[in-house]
C-alpha positions, -999 to +999 in steps of 0.1 A: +828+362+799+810+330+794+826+305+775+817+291+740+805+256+756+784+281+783+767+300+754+761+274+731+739+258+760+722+288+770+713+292+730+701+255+732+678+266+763+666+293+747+659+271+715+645+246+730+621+271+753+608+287+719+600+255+704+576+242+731+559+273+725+563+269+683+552+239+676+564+211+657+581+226+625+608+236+650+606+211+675+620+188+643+641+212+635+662+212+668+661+179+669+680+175+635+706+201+647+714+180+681+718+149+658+739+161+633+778+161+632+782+193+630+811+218+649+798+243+675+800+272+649+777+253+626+755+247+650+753+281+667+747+297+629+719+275+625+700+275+661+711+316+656+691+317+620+660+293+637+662+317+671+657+346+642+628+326+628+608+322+663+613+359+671+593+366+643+621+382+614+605+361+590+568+371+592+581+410+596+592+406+560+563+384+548+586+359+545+587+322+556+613+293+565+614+287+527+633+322+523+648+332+553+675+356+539+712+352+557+716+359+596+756+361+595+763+402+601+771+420+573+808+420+563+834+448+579+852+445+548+857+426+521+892+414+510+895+425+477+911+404+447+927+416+418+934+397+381+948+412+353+934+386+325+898+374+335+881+380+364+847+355+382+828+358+410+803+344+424+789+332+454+799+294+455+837+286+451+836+253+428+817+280+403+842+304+410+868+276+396+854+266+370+843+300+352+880+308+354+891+276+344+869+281+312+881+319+307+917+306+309+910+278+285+904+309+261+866+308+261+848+343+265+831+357+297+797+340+281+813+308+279+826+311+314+787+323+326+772+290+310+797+270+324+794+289+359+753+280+355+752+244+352+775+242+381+756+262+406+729+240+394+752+213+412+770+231+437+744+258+453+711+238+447+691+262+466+695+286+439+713+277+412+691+257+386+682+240+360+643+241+371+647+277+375+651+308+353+670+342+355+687+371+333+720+371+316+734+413+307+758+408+281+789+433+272+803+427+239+837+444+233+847+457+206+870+438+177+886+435+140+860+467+133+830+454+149+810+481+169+807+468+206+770+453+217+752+449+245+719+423+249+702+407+276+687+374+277+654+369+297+651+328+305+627+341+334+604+313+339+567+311+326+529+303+331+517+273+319+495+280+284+459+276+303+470+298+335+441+322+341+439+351+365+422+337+397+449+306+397+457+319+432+423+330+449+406+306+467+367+302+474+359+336+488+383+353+459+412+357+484+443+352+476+459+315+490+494+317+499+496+280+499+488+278+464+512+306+449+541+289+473+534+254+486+514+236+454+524+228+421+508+256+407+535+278+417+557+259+392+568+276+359+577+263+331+618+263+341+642+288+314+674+279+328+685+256+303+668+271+275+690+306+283+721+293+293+725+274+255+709+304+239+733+328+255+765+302+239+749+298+207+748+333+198+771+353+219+800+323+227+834+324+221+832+291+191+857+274+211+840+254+235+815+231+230+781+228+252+790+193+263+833+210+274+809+237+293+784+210+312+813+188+315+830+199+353+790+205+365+784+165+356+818+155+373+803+176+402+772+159+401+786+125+397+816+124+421+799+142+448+808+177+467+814+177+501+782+192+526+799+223+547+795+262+549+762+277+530+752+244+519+745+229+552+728+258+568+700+257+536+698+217+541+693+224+578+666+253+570+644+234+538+646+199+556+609+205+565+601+217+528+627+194+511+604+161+533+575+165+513+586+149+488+603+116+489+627+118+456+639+152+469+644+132+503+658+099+484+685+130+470+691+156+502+680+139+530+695+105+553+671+075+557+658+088+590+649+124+577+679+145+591+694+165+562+731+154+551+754+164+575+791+177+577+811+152+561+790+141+540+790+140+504+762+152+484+762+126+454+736+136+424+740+105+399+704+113+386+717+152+377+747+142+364+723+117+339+705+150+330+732+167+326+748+145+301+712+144+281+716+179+278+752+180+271+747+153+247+716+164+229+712+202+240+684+220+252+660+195+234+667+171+258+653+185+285+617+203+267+610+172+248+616+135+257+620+116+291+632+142+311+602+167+299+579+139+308+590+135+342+594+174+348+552+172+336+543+141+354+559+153+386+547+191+381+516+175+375+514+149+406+520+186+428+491+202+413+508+220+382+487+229+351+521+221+328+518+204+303+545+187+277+533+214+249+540+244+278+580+231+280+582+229+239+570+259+232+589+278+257+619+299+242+649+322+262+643+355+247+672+380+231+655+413+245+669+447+242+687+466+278+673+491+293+701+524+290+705+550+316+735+574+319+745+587+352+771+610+361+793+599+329+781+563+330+761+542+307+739+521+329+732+485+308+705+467+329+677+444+326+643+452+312+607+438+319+600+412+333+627+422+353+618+457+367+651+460+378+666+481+350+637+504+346+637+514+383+673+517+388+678+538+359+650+554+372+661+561+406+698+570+394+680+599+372+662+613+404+696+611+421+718+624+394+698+658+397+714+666+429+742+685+437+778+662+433+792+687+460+765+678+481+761+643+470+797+630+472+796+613+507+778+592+530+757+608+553+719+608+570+714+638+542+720+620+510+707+589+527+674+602+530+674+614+494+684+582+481+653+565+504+629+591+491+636+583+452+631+543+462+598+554+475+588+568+441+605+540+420+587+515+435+553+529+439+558+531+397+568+493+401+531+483+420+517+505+397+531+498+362+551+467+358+542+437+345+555+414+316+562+435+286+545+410+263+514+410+281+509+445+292+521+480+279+551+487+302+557+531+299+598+523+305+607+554+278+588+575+301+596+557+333+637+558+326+631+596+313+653+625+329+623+648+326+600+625+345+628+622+372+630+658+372+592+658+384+597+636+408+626+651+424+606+679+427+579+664+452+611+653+477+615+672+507+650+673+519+648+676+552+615+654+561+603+621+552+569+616+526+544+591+543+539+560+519+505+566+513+509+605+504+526+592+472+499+566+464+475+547+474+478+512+480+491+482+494+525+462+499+544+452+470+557+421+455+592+407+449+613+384+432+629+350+448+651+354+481+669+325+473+684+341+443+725+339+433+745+365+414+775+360+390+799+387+377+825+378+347+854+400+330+878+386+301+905+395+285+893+412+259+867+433+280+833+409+275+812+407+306+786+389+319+760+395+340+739+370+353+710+363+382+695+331+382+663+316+411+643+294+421+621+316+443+622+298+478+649+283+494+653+251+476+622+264+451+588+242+454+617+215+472+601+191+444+627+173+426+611+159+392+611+124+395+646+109+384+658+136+369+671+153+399+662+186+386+647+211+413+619+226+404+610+264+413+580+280+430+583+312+407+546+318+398+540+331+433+556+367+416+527+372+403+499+396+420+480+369+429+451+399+439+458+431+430+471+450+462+476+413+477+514+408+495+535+376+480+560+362+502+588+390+501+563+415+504+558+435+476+521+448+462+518+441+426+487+453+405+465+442+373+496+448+353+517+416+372+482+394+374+484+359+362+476+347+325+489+325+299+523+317+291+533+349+311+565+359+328+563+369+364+578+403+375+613+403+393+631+425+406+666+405+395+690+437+384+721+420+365+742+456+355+769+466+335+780+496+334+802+517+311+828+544+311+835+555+276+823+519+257+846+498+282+834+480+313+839+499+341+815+478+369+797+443+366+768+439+396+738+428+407+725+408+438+698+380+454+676+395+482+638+397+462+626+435+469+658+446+482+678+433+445+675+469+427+683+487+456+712+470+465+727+476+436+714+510+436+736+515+465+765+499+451+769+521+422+762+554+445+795+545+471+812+535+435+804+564+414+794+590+437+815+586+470+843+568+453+847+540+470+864+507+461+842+478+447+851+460+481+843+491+504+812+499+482+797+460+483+805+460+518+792+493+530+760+488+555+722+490+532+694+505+534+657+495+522+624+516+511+599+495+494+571+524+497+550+495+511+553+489+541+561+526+552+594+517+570+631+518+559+650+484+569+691+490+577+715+465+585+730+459+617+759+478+608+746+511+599+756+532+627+733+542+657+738+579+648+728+570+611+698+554+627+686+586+645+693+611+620+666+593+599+646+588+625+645+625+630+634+633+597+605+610+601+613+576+585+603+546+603+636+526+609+636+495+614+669+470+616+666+442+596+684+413+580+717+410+559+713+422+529+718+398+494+755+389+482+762+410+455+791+397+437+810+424+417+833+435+398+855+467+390+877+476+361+903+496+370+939+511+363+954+484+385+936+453+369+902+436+372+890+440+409+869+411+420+850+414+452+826+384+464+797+396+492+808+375+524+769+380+532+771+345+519+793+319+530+814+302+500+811+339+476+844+334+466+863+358+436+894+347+417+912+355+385+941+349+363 
């Protein structure tokens, strides 16, 4: 067997041959590897993910650099933890901390979420936010003779007021990637903050302020974190994006251009002044005044449309879950503009209608039926899907037994339904790769659910001026053209166009779900298309085949889209899986690790935490 010194040089061959033949994106690229001080593992991860880039796994997903998803295999297992007070997880240790520093400081599982927020805005810049938006799913428990509740909270980012519907065609009324990804017009007007300090006003514990909750993020921010694990790798993939810009160099970058390297310490002094405006003088701070002006001046500058008006009028919105049951379950999930609750509800209805004999294992079989009812869900998304407060959304009908029953009807068990013989049409549109999940328990049964983006890898990779707030590319969820692929490759239609203070379509799927009123799982996932049925998945192995949260987050996935007419598998999925499928006519196709999707399970033995080691640093601890 060659050794480690053998194959890291045949890897830098390779790289190096690919490059010549690449051009200069990667030629830079390898150069900043071979000039960083970095361990051989580092290194081999990142020429691995850059080898994966040149081979063409990117555009086979419609997918560039910007959102590469994870290259590490998927997990063999995933070591459980188990808490019997509060329980966090979520995909960046300092967060972890924190949320359960906050839940044992007697603050609630929302408190603990907000908290958890700002810091990823800090800690996992990629994706956490404050330029961003997301989804909060929030369980209320029970107490002194109040009825439980459930709400979600939808800070999904927005179009600026004048945004019209050919913002993303160019000249000859086609549709220009470079505008819906690469320009300023991509930038909506950011929700993070807005949510995160609606979601403590209203549904908070009282106990902790805004400013306690902000507090370990600015310390963060201030004192520095140290550059290792999943933060190098995405400095070493945006470098080219982060570049453009020189106060997102000034912030990410060294003097000579090479991203920061291991060892060093990522210091964000203009954050941590942000984030004590905020802390100081709440959400105001940051949609009116100095820091709103240099969020429109540098928006602006890019070739945004935002305005100062467009970040005062925006407002995080209290919007009511979409409900499912399943087997027993209450299913608690997002509604529109995510259309992740409508079409997991609605693919659990076409599921439920089969057989639990028959549908109580994993096997090719039941793989194939859960494959046929993504087909149908996601043809309705292309089809239907848009912004509730723009467009008339059918989710009563779409999350209806009887209209799962109909479609369960057209699936043949034993063969596989061409795309196009469902509808016609082209591939659909998706929500942000570079997306991050966090799952919280308490004490007294409260959870949170919450998925928060930027879009891209590192969003636009604009950082606003001084503020050092990153800002997102978002508005490229849109259906740019009707029938037109975005970067994750999902169709949208008239229903998902562009307009006016609009909110883009995701596919963001924060879930609760319920067993009797209590909290019985807390899920959800990044990964753009493949968010809903990830956690689709998840909640089959859980409910279904019985599985451990652990087992069932780390059990190999599977992806149907409808367009393109293909199912994507991990690696892991066994080569008899593969075949089986094959056999009854999908087109399989192995593809990248899936999203980590950070959960949680109540059970008899205590809260069982399990953080998705498809991302380095998901860590899950509890007290």
């Amino acid at each position: 067997m060659a050794s480690p010194a053998t194959r890291y040089m045949g890897i830098r061959v390779q790289l190096s041959q690919a490059i010549r033949r690449k051009g200069s994106v990667l030629r830079k690229t390898f150069m900043t590897l071979m000039n960083l001080r970095l361990t051989r593992r580092a290194i081999c991860r990142a020429l691995g993910a850059a080898l994966l880039l040149v081979a063409g796994l990117a555009p086979a997903l419609g997918q560039t650099a910007a959102t590469i998803p994870s290259t590490a295999p998927p997990p063999a297992r995933i070591e459980p933890v188990t808490a019997q007070h509060g329980m966090v997880v979520t995909q960046e240790e300092h967060a972890t901390r924190i949320g359960v520093d906050i839940l044992r400081r007697g603050g609630n599982a929302v408190d603990a979420a907000v908290a958890v927020g700002f810091a990823l805005a800090v800690t996992l810049p990629k994706a956490g936010n404050l330029g961003g938006g997301g989804f909060m799913v929030v369980h209320l428990a029970g107490h002194d003779g109040e009825a439980a509740k459930d709400v979600t909270i939808d800070f999904r980012e927005a179009a600026p007021h004048d945004t019209t519907p050919d913002v993303f065609l160019d000249e000859n009324g086609d549709a220009d990637p470079k505008k819906s990804r690469d320009s300023g017009l991509a930038i909506g007007v950011p929700g993070s903050v807005a949510g995160l300090a609606l979601a403590l006003e209203r549904f908070g514990s009282g106990k902790l302020t805004l400013a306690e909750l902000i507090a370990p993020a600015l310390a963060l921010a201030r004192n520095g974190i140290p550059v290792d694990g999943d933060l190098l790798d995405s400095l070493l993939l945006a470098q080219p994006r982060l570049a453009r810009f020189p106060a997102s160099a000034r912030i990410f970058l060294k003097a000579d251009g090479a991203p920061l390297g291991r060892g060093d310490l990522l210091v964000q002094p203009d954050l941590a002044a942000t984030l004590d405006a905020i802390a100081h003088e709440g959400p105001r701070a940051f949609y009116a005044g100095p820091i709103a002006d240099e969020i429109v001046a540098a928006a602006r500058e890019a070739g945004s449309h935002i305005t100062r008006g467009d970040l005062e009028d925006y407002d995080a919105i209290i919007r009511e879950p979409v409900r499912g049951t399943y087997r027993g379950y209450d299913i608690v999930s997002m509604p529109p503009p995510s259309s992740g609750g409508v079409h997991l509800v609605e693919m659990l209805n076409i599921l439920e209608g089969f057989s639990p004999r028959e549908f109580s294992a994993p096997s090719p079989a039941n793989l194939h039926l859960m494959i046929e009812a993504m087909k149908l869900a996601y043809a309705d998304r292309a089809e239907y899907l848009g912004d509730s407060a723009a467009v008339d959304v059918p989710i009563e009908r779409l999350t209806s037994k009887p209209y799962a029953d109909e479609l369960r009807a057209t699936i043949d068990p034993h063969k596989a339904r061409p795309a196009l013989d469902i509808r016609a049409g082209a591939p659909p549109r998706s929500s942000g790769g570079n997306t991050t999940h966090v799952s919280i328990v308490d004490e007294e049964g409260n959870a949170a659910a919450m998925t928060t983006s930027l879009n891209f890898n590192y969003g636009l990779g604009l950082v606003a001026g001084s503020t050092g707030i990153l800002l997102n590319n978002t508005l490229d969820d849109f259906a740019a053209k009707p029938g037109t692929p975005n970067a994750f490759g999902l169709v949208g239609g008239a229903a998902n166009a562009p307009g006016p203070s609009k909110r883009p379509l995701s596919s963001m799927t924060p879930t609760i779900v319920l067993k009797d009123g209590a909290v019985a799982f807390v899920t959800g996932a990044p990964g753009g298309s493949r968010i809903i049925t990830t956690v689709l998945e998840i909640l089959v192995d859980a409910i279904d085949f019985k599985k451990p949260i652990a087992e069932a987050v780390a059990a190999p996935r599977v992806h149907d889209q409808w367009l393109p007419d293909e199912v994507v598998v991990e690696r892991t999925l066994p080569a008899d899986t593969i075949r089986a499928l094959a056999a009854r006519g999908h087109k399989v196709r192995v593809g990248p690790t899936g999203g980590s999707a950070n959960s949680i399970a109540v059970t008899p033995a205590g809260l069982v935490g399990a953080a998705d080691t498809r991302a380095t640093g998901a860590t899950a601890a509890g007290y």
